[in-house]
MARSEGU-994040 format. One record per residue: x, y, z of N, C-alpha, C, O in turn; residue in three letters. Coordinates in steps of 0.001 Angstrom, whole numbers, plus 500000, padded with zeros to 6 digits. Example, Ala and Ser with C-alpha at 12.3 -4.5 7.8 and 13.67 -1.06 7.14 Angstrom:
BEGIN
513190494310507800512300495500507800513200496700507800514236496681508465ala/512850497750507080513670498940507140512900500030507870513409501138508039ser/
This chain:
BEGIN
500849498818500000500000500000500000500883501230500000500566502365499644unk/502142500771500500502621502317500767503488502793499408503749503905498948unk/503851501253498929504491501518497862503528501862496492503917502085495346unk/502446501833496903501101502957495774501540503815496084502368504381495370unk/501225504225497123500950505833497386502142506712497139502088507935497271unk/503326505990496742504720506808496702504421506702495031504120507796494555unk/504451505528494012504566505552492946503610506499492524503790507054491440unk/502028506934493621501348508022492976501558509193492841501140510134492167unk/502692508874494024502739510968494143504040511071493109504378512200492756unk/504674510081492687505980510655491722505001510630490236505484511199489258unk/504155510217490153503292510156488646502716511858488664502891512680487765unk/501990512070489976501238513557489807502421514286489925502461515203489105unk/503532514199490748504318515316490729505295515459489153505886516485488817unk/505269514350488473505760514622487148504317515074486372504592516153485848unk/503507514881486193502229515673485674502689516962485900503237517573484982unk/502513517551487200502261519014487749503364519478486877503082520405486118unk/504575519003486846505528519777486624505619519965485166506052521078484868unk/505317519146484106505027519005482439503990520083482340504072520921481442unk/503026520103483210502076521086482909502827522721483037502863523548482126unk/503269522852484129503995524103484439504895524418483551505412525535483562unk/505243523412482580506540524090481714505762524274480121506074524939479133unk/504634523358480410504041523584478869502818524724479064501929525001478259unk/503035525223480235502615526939480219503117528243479918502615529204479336unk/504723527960480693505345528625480351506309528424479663507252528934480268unk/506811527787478342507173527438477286506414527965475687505309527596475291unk/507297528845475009506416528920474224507253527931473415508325527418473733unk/506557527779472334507129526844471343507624527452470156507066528445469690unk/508705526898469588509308527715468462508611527983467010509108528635466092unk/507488527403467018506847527849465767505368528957465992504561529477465222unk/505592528943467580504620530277467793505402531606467931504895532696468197unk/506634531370467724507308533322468243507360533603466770507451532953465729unk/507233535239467254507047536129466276508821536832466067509522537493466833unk/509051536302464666510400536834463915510131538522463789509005538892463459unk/510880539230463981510856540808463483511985540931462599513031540627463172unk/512143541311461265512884541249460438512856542400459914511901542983459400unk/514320542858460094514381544471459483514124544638458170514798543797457575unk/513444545345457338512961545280455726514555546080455155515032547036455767unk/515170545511453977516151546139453320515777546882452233515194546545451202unk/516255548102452663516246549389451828515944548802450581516644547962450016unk/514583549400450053515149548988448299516274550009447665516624551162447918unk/516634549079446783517666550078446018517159550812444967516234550647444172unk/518203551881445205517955553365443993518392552791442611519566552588442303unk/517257552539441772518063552049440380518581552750440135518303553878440544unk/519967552458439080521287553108438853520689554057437166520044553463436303unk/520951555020437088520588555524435494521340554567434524522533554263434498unk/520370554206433783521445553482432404521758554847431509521016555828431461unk/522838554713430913523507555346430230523746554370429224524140553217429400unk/523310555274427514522934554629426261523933554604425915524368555656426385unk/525172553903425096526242553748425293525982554436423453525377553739422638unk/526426555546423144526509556331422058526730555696421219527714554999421464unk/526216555486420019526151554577418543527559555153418119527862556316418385unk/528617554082417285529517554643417038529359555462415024528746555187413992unk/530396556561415524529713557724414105529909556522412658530698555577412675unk/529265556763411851529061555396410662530359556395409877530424557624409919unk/531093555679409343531809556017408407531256556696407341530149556469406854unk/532040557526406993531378558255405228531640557803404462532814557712404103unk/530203557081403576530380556224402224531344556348401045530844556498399930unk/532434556309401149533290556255400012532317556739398755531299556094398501unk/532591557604398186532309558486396948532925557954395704534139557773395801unk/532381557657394551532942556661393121533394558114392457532432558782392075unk/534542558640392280534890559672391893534510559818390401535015559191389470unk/533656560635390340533311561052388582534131561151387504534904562108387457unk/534111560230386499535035560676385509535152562000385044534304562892385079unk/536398562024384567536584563449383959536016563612382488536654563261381495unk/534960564086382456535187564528380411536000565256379916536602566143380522unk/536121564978378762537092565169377578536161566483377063535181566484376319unk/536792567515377694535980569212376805536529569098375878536238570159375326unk/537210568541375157537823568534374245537499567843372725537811567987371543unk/536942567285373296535959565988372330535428566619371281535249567831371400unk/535131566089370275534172566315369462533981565354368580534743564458368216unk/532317565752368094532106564212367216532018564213365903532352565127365149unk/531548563149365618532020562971363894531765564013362871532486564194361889unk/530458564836363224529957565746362381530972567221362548531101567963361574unk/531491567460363559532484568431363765534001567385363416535145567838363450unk/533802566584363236535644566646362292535068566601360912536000566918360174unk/533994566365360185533998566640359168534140568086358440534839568507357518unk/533158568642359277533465570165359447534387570691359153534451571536358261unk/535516570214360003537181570909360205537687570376359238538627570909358648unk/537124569103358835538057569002356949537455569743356061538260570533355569unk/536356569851355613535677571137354735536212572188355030536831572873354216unk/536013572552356570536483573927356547538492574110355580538881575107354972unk/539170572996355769540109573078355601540510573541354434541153574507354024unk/539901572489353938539440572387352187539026574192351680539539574755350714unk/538236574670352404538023576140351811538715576899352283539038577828351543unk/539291576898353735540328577810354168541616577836353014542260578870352832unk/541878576680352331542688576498351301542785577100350340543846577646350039unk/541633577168349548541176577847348160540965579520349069541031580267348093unk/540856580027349729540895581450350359542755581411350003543146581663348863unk/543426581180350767544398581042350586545387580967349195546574581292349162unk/544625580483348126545594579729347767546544579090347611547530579093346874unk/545863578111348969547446577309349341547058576070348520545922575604348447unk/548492575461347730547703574187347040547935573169348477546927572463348530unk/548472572971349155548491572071350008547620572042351519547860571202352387unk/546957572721351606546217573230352219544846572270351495544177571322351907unk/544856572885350531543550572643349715543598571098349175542578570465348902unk/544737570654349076544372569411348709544178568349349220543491567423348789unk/545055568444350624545576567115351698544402566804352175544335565638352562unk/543238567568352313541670567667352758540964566601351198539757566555350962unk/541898565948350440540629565157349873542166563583349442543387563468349340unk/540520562517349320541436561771349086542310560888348242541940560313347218unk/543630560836348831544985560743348144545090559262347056546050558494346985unk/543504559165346117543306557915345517543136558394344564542887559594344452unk/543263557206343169543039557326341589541288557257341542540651557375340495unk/540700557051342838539520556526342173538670558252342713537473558350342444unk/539266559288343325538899560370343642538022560946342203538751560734341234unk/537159561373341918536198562015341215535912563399341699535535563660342841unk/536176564493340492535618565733341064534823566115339618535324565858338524unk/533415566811339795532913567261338926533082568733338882532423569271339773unk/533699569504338192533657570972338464532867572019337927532045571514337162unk/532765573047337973532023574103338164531666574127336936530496573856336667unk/532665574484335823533242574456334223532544573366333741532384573373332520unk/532058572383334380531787571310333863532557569783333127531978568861332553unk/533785569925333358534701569557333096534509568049334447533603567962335276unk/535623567106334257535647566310335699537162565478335398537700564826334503unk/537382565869336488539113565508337373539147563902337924538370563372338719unk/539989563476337422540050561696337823541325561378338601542449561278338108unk/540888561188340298542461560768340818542733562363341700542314563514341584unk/543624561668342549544491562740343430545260563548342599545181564774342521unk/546141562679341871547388563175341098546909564604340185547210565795340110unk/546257563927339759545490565535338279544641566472339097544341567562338610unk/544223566132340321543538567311340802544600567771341079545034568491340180unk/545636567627342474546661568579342725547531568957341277547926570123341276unk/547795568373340375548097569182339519547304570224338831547972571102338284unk/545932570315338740545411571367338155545320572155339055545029573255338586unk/545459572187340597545392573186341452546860573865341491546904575048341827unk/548149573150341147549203573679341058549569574404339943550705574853339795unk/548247574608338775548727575112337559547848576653337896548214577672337309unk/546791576691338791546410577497338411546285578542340083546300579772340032unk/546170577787341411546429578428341848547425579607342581547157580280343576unk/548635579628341772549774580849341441548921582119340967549151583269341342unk/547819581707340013547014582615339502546539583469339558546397584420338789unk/546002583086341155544695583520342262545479584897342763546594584909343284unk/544826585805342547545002587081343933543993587459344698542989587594343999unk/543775587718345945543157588603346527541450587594346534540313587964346242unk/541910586432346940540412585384347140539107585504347907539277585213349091unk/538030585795347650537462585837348380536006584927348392535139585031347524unk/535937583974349626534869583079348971534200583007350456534705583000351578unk/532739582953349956531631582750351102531064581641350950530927581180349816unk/530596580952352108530011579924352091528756579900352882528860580520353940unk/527547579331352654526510579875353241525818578466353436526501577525353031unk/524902578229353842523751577271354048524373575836354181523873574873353600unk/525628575728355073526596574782355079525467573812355766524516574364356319unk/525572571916355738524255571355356048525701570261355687526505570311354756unk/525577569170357030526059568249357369525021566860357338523929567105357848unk/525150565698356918524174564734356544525564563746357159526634563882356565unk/525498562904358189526465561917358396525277560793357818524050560762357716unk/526717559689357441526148558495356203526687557296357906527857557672357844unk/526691556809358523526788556047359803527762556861360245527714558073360451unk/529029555777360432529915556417361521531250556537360431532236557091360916unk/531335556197359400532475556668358456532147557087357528533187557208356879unk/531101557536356768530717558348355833529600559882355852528528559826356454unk/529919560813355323528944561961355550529150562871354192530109562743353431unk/528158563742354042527731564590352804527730565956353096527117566233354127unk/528294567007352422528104568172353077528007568930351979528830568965351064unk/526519569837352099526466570851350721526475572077351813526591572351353007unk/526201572764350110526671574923350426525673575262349493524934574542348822unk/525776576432349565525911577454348541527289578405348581527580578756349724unk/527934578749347825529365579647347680529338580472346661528936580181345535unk/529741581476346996530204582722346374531912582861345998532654582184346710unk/532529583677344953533866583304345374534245584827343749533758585026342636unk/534978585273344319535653586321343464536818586444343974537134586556345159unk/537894586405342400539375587523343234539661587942341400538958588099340402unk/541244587990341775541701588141340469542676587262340181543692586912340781unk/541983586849338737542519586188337917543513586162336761543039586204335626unk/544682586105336898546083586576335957545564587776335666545029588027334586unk/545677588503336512544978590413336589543761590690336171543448591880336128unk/543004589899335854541545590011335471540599589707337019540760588833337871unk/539404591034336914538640590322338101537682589400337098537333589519335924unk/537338588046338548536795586932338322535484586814339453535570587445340507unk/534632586217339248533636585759340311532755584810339497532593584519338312unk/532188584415340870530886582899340335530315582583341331530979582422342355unk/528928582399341341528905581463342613528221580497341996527991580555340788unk/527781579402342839527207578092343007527136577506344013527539577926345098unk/526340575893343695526611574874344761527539573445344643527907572623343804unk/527634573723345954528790572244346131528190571610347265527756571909348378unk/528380570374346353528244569010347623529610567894347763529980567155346851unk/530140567966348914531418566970349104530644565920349798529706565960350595unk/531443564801349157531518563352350055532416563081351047533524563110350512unk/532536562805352339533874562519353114533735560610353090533031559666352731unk/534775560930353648534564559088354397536268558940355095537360559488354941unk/535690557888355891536740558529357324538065557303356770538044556076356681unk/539017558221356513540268556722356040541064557143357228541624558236357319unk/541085555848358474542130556089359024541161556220360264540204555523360601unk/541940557772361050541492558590361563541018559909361480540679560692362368unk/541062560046359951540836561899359456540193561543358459540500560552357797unk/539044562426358166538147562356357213538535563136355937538898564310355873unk/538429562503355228539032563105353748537447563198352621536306562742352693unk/538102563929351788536261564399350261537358563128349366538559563042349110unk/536341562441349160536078561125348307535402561622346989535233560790346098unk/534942563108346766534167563759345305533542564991346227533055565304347314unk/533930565407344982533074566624344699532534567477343413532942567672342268unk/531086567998344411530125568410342606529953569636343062529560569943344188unk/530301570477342025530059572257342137529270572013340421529396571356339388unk/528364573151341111527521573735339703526968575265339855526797575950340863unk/526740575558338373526446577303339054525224577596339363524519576652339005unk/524414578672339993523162578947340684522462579120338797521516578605338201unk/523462580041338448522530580037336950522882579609336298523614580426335740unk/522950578452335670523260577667334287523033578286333103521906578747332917unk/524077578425332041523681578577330696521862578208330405521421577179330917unk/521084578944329725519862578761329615520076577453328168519546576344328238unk/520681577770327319520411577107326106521501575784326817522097575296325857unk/521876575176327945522392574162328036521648573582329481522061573093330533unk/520845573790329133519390573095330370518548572394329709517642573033329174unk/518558571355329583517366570299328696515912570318328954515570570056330108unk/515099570552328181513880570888328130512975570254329557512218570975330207unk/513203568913329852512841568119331057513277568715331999512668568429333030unk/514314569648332167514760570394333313514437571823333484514741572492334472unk/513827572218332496513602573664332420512545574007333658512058572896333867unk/512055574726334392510824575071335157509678575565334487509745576443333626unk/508453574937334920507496575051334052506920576773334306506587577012335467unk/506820577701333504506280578929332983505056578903333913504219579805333857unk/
């Protein structure tokens, strides 16, 4: 009996005492954490990191033109012109080197007459232009016709007076030269001069103008 009454009181006195501590015990998943909040941070300014400058497009440097140039219808020109600067002159070489230096050259002339070949034209220009004084020749209604890229036609009308073995002389008419390009320089391949007024009694009836 006595050994109850001892095993009872060590049972309640461990009770009493479990109770007393699970009063004052708190338990670790009932306390309250206080946690200092961290500053938010000051976002930092971005800075746009400057595009780098684009290079300057290389430039295809423009060719240079040739002011100097000129085309086919202006060198024909400058051989005609040559050709008459010649006969102003009476230079025979002047006047002749401007046509070309072949047997098959044809000139019909003014006179009506016609010249066969280089050779006999510069000789009839060497017989007679010693002759010439005091030349004077106009050329008017000059008209360029290019034939492709190596052939072209060039008429006038011309006037032309000087003196002739001391006699004054004049005439006018028209002329049409042929060029054609030998080489690199255009040379007269023929030429036809005729006068503005023809002999009346040497005009054939089919050619006369009708009244």
């Amino acid at each position: 009996m006595k050994r109850f009454v001892a095993v009872a009181s060590i049972v309640f006195a461990s009770l009493a005492l479990a109770s007393a501590q699970s009063g004052t015990t708190t338990s670790p998943s009932s306390r309250t954490r206080s946690v200092d909040a961290k500053p938010t941070p000051t976002p930092k300014p971005v800075t746009k990191a400057a595009k780098p400058e684009a290079s300057p497009t290389p430039t295809t440097p423009k060719r240079a033109t040739n002011a100097t140039a000129v085309g086919p219808s202006a060198g024909v020109l400058a051989a005609f012109d040559k050709i008459i600067e010649g006969v102003r002159r009476a230079n025979v070489d002047m006047a002749t080197t401007g046509y070309w230096n072949d047997s098959a050259l044809i000139l019909f002339n003014y006179n009506g007459t016609v010249t066969r070949g280089w050779d006999q034209m510069r000789k009839n220009r060497e017989a007679s232009y010693p002759e010439m004084k005091d030349v004077k020749l106009e050329v008017r209604d000059k008209h360029v016709i290019m034939m492709g890229r190596d052939g072209a036609v060039v008429t006038c009308l011309w006037t032309q007076s000087q003196t002739f073995r001391g006699q004054p002389d004049s005439a006018t008419g028209r002329m049409t030269l042929v060029f054609k390009r030998v080489g690199t320089a255009w040379k007269a391949v023929h030429l036809h001069t005729s006068p503005d007024n023809p002999d009346a009694t040497r005009i054939p009836a089919s050619e006369k103008p009708t009244p």
